[in-house]
C-alpha positions as CSV (number, residue, x, y, z in Angstrom):
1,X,13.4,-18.3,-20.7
2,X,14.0,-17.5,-17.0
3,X,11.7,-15.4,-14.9
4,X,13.7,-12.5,-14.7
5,X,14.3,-12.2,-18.3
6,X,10.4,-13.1,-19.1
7,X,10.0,-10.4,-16.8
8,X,12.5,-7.9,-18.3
9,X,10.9,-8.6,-21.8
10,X,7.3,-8.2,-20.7
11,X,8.7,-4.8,-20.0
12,X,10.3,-4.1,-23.4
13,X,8.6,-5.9,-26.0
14,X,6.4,-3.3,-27.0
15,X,7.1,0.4,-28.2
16,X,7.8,2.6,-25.9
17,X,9.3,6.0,-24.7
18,X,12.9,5.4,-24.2
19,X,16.2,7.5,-23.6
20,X,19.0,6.8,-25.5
21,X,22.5,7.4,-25.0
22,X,25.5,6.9,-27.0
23,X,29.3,9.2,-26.9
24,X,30.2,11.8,-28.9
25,X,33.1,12.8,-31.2
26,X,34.1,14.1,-28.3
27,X,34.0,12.0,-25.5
28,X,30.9,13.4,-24.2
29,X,27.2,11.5,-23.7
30,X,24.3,12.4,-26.1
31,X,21.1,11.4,-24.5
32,X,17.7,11.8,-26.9
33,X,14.1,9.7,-26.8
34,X,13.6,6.9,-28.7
35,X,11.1,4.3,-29.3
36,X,12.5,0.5,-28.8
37,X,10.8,-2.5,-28.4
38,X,12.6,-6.0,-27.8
39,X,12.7,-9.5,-29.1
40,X,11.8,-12.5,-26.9
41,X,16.3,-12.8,-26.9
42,X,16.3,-9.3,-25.3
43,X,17.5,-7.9,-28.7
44,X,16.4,-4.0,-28.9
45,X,15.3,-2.4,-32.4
46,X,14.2,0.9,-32.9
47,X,14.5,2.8,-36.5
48,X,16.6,6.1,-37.2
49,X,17.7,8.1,-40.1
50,X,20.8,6.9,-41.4
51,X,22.4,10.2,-41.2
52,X,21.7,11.1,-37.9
53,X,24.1,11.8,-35.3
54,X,23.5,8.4,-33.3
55,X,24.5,6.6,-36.6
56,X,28.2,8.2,-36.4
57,X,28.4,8.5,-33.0
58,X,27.6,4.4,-32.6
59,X,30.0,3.5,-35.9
60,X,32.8,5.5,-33.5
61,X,31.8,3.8,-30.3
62,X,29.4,1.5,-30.1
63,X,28.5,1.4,-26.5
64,X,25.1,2.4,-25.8
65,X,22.7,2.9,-22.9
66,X,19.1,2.5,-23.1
67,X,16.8,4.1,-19.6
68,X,13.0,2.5,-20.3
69,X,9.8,1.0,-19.4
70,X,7.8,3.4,-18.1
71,X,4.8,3.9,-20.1
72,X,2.3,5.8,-17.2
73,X,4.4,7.5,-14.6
74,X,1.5,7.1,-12.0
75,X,0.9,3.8,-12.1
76,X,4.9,2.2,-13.0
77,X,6.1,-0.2,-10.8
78,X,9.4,-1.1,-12.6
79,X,12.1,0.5,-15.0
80,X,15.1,-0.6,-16.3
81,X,18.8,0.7,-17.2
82,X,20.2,-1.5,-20.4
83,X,24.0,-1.9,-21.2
84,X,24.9,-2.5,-24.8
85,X,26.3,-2.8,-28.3
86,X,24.4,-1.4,-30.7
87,X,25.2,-1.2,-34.7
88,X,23.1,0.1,-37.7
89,X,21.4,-2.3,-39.8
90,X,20.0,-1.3,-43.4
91,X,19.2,-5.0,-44.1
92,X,16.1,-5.2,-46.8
93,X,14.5,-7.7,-44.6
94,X,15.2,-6.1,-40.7
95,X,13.6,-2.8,-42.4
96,X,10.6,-4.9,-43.3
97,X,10.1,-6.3,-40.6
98,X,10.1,-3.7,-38.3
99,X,8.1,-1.1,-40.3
100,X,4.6,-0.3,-39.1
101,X,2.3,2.3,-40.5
102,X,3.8,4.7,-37.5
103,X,6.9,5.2,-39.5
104,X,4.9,6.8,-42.7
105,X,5.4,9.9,-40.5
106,X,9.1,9.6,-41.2
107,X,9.9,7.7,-44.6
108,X,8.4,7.2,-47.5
109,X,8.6,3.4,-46.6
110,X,10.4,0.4,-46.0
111,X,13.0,1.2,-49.1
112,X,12.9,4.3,-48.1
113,X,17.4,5.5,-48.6
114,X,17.5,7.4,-45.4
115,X,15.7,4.7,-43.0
116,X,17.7,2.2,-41.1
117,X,17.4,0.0,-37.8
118,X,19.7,0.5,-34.7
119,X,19.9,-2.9,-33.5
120,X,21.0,-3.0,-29.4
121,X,22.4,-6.5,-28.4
122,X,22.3,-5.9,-24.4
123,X,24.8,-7.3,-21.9
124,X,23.3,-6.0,-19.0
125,X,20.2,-5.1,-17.5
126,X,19.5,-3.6,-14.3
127,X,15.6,-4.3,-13.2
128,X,14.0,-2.0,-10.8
129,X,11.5,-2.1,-8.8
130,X,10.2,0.9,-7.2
131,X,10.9,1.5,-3.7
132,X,13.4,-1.0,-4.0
133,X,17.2,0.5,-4.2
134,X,18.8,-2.4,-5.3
135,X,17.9,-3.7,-8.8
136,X,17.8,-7.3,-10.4
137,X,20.5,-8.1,-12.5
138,X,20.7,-9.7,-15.6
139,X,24.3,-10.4,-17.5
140,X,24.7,-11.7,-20.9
């Protein structure tokens, strides 16, 4: 793994409070919180209902932008802006994997009809550093 994406990871590999953007029917962004975390490849899960808005909007285009890792505005050093793919996954196993007793809030569990994964496969990751205007760059 190379520093800057051990670094970039280190970032996103725990849940967090991200925004989320995808385009509507329309042609139009749609920007709402979620809460990602990322596998040591970069890859970026977070769950959703399967009938949400996202869901369609991704299935029509799946081009996807992810803002994240700040967890403590005070003290955050770095942030990052994510370019990527991102597709629904209702996989028996990806659900089980990813569920954690946070989601009870949500679904009635990992079978649960309505829950899915968005799964975001990144091609490009800007780093930044604050009080630095230019960010690192990492490319897929």
């Amino acid at each position: 793994m190379s520093d800057l994406t051990e670094r970039i990871f280190n970032i996103i590999k725990d849940p967090h409070l991200a925004s989320f953007a995808t385009i509507t029917e329309d042609g139009r962004p749609w920007v709402r919180y979620v809460t990602p975390h990322a596998s040591e490849d970069l890859t970026i899960r977070f769950s959703t209902f399967i009938g949400s808005r996202k869901v369609a909007q991704i299935k029509k285009n799946p081009e996807v932008h992810l803002t994240g890792g700040v967890t403590d505005l005070p003290t955050a050093q770095t942030y990052l802006q994510i370019q990527g793919k991102a597709e629904l996954s209702t996989d028996k196993a990806e659900r089980e994997a990813f569920w954690n007793d946070y989601l009870k809030r949500y679904f009635k569990g990992p079978d649960d009809q309505n829950y899915g994964i968005i799964i975001v496969k990144p091609y490009r990751i800007e780093l930044y550093t604050m009080g630095n205007f230019k960010p690192e760059v990492w490319k897929k």
